[in-house]
N, C-alpha and C positions, 0 to 999 in steps of 0.2 A: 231560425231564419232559413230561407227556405233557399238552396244553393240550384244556380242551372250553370248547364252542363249543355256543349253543344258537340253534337253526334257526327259532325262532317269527316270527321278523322279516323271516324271506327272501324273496324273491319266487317265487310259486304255481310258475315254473319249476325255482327250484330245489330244492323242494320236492318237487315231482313225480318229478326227478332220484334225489332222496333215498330217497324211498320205492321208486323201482323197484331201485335198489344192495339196499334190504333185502326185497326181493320174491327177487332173482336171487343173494345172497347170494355174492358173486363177490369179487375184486378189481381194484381199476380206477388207470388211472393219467391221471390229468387232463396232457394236453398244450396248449402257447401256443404257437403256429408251427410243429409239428410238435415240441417240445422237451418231454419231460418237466417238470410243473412240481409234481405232487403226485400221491402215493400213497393210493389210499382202499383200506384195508384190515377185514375186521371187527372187533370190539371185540377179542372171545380173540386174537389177531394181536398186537392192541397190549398187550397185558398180557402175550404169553409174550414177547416182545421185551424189554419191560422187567424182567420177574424174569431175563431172559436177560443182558440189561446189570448189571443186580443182582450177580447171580453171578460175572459174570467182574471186575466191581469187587472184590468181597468175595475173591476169589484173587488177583488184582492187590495186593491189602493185605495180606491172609497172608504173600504173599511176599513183600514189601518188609519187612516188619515180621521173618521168619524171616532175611533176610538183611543187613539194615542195617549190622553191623556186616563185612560184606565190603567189601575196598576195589574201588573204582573201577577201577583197573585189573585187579584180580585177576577180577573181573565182565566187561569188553571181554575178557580174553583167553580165558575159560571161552566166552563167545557164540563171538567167532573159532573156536576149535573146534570149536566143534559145528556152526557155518552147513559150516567145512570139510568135517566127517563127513558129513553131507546129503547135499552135491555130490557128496561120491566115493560114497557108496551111487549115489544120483542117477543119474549116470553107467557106472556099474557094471548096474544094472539096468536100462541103456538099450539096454545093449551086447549 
C-alpha cells in the first residue's frame, strides 16, 4: 500500500531537496553509509507498480481458484517437470 506523506512541516532543506527531484524529474535513491536506504521515484512509477502488483495478484487468484481442487502432490510433481524442461532447454541452448 502505497503511504503519503505531506511535506508542509519539513525543514526549508528538505524542501528545497524536494522541489529540485520535481524540477529534474529523475529518479533518486537516498543512501545512510553508502547503503541504499530509499527509493524516490515519480508519482506514475508508483501507480504502474502498483496496478502491476494488482494484476499479478488478481492471476495469482485465478489460478489458485482454477486449480484448487488439484492435489498437492500432483501440483509439486507438474512444477518438478517443468523446472526439469527449463534446465534441459537451458542447457541445450547453451551448448
Amino acid at each position: 500500500m502505497v503511504k503519503h506523506l505531506r511535506v508542509d512541516d519539513v525543514s526549508p532543506q528538505v524542501k528545497n531537496f524536494l522541489n529540485q527531484l520535481d524540477v529534474e524529474k529523475g529518479e533518486y535513491i537516498l543512501e545512510v553509509a553508502g547503503k541504499p536506504l530509499v527509493g524516490i521515484v515519480p508519482p506514475w512509477q508508483v501507480e504502474k507498480l502498483s496496478q502491476g502488483r494488482d494484476d499479478i495478484l488478481a492471476l495469482l487468484h485465478q489460478s489458485w481458484e482454477r486449480n484448487r481442487a488439484v492435489p498437492e502432490e500432483e501440483v509439486g510433481q507438474i512444477v518438478a517437470e517443468v523446472i526439469q524442461e527449463v534446465r534441459r532447454e537451458k542447457t541445450q541452448s547453451q551448448s
